[in-house]
Each structure stands twice: as structure tokens, then as C-alpha cells.
N, C-alpha and C positions, 0 to 999 in steps of 0.2 A: 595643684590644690585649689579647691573653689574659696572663694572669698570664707563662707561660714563654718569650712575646715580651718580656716585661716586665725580667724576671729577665736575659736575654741580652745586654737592650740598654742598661741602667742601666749607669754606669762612672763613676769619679773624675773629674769634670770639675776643671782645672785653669787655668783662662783661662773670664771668664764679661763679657761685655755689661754695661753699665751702664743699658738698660732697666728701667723699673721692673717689680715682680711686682703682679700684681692683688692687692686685697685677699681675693677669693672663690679664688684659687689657696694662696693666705698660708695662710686657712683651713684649705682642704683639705687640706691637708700637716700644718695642726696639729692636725685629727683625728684623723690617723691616728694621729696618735702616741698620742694620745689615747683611742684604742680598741685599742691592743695590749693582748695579753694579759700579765699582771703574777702574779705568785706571791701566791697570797689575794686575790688583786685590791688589793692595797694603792696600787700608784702610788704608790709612794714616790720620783719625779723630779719634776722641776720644769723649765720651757723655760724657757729667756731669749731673745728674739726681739730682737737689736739693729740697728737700721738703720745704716749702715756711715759713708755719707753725713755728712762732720766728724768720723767718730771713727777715719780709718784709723789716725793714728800709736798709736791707743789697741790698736786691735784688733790691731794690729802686737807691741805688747809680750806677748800670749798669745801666738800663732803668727809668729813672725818674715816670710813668705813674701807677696810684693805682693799674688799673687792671691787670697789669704785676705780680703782687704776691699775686693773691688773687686766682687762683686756688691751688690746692694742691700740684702740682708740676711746676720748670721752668726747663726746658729740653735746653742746654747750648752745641753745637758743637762746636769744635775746632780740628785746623788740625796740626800734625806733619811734618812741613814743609820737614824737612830731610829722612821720610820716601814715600812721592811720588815720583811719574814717574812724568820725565822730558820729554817733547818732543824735538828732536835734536836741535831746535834754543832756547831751556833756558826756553817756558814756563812751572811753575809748575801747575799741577793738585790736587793741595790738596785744593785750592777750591770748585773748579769743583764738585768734591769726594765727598766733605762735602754736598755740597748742594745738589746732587742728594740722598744722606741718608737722610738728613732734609726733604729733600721732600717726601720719602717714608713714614718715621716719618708722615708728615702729615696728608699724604694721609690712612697711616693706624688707626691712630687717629678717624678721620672721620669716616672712616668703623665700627667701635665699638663704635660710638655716640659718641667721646671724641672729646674737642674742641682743636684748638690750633691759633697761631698768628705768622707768621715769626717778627721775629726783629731784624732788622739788624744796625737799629740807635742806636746802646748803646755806654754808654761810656767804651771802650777796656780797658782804664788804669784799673778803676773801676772794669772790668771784671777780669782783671790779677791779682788784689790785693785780691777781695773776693773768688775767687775760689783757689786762692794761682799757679796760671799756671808756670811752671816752664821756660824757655828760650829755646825758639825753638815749642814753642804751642802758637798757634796764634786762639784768640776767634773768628770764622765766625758768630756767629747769636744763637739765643734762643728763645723758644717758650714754654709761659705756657701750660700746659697738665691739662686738667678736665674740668667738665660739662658743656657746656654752658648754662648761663643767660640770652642771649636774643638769637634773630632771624636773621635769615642772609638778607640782604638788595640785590636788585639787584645788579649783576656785571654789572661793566661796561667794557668792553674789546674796543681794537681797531678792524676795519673789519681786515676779514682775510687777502682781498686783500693789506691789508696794510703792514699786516708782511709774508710772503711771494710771493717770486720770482722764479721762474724757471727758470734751466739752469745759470744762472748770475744773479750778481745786477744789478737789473735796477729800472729806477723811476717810483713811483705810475701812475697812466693811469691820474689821475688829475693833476700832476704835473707838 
């Protein structure tokens, strides 16, 4: 599959198999994240790869939602605040970081027929407590890993012309 087949056909999977994921699939999903590119190359995240398998009621108190731990794995980023690049006015990039690996994550997910969901609505406290995060790792988002259950629904995107501009901000030609 070419990259822009790739891109079209990745979607929120929301219902996923209770099939296992190979371990060489596991992998490959956790290089990619692993090979995104990062601000200084710091890599300032961290995976948590948790098998779901006796810990639904657990995984349940981050993300309230069944299908949240009914794949075989919930794949859990967080970032080491202290070890990103700062830009000279103070912002940190260890979000940033984070979410361009989650997204590689995804996108490699998808290439190997494996499903995944960003979520980014969970409860953090809950996140900090179940995964035991130490003080200075802050949870960004999670995504079960495995087979999906159903089918992907049309996207809905905005036009292009809506989100980009050339040259400057300027207002939509409707506006």
C-alpha cells in the first residue's frame, strides 16, 4: 500500500477482535514510534504497552468506554517533561514529540492491518495511578492495538481551502 492509500484508509477503529497481535506486528508499530522524528532528537516519551487481558476494570478507570480494552493491547504515550527541547520563549516540545510517534504508531498500525483509536479524553489522575507514572511523566493519549471488529465510516474532513493559507493568516474567501 502507498503511503496516500495509507493515509485514506486508517480511521478510529471503535469495536476490535479479541485475536491475539503477533509479537513481530507489536514490534513494528513500536518502531515506528520509535523512529519519528523528535525536536533535537531528544525523545522525550515513553510507551507503556499494556496487555488488557485481566486488567479491563483497570483500563476502564483511564478511559471509561468497553471498547477501550477489549483489544489485546492499550498502547499508553507519555512524555518526559525534563528531557525535551525548549524553544528560546519557554515552549516545551514533548508534546509535540509525543504525538508525532503516536502518530507514526498509528499509521504503522494500519499498514499491518492493525486497528488503533487516539484518546486523548482520559482520566490523567486515573492514568497516573494505574500505570504507577512517576513525577515529571505526564500521560499525552492511548490507543488500543488489534484487529478490528467493524468498518471504517466515511471521513468527514473540513475543505482544504479552510485550513490552509499562503504567505499569512488570512480569512476564508467566504468570510
Amino acid at each position: 500500500m502507498d503511503f496516500y492509500e495509507l493515509i485514506q484508509q486508517r480511521y478510529s477503529v471503535r469495536s476490535y477482535r479479541t485475536d491475539p497481535v503477533s509479537p513481530e506486528k507489536l514490534q513494528q508499530v513500536l518502531e515506528a514510534a520509535q523512529l519519528a522524528p523528535s525536536a533535537a532528537n531528544r525523545q522525550p516519551f515513553r510507551l507503556i504497552v499494556i496487555k488488557t487481558e485481566g486488567r479491563e476494570s483497570e483500563l476502564r478507570l483511564i478511559y471509561g468506554k468497553d471498547w477501550f480494552a477489549q483489544a489485546p493491547y492499550v498502547i499508553g504515550i507519555c512524555t518526559v517533561l525534563g528531557e525535551a527541547w525548549s524553544r528560546a520563549d519557554g515552549k516545551n516540545y514533548a508534546d509535540v514529540d509525543a504525538a508525532i510517534a503516536m502518530d507514526h504508531l498509528t499509521l504503522a498500525a494500519a499498514e499491518v492491518g492493525l486497528g488503533t483509536c487516539w484518546v486523548g479524553a482520559f482520566d490523567a489522575g486515573a492514568a497516573r495511578e494505574v500505570l504507577s507514572l512517576p513525577t515529571g511523566v505526564e500521560p499525552v493519549a492511548f490507543t488500543p492495538l488489534g484487529h478490528p471488529a467493524d468498518q471504517a465510516r466515511p471521513k468527514r474532513r473540513r475543505n482544504l481551502s479552510e485550513l490552509v493559507y499562503f504567505e499569512r493568516w488570512s480569512k476564508p474567501p467566504d468570510a
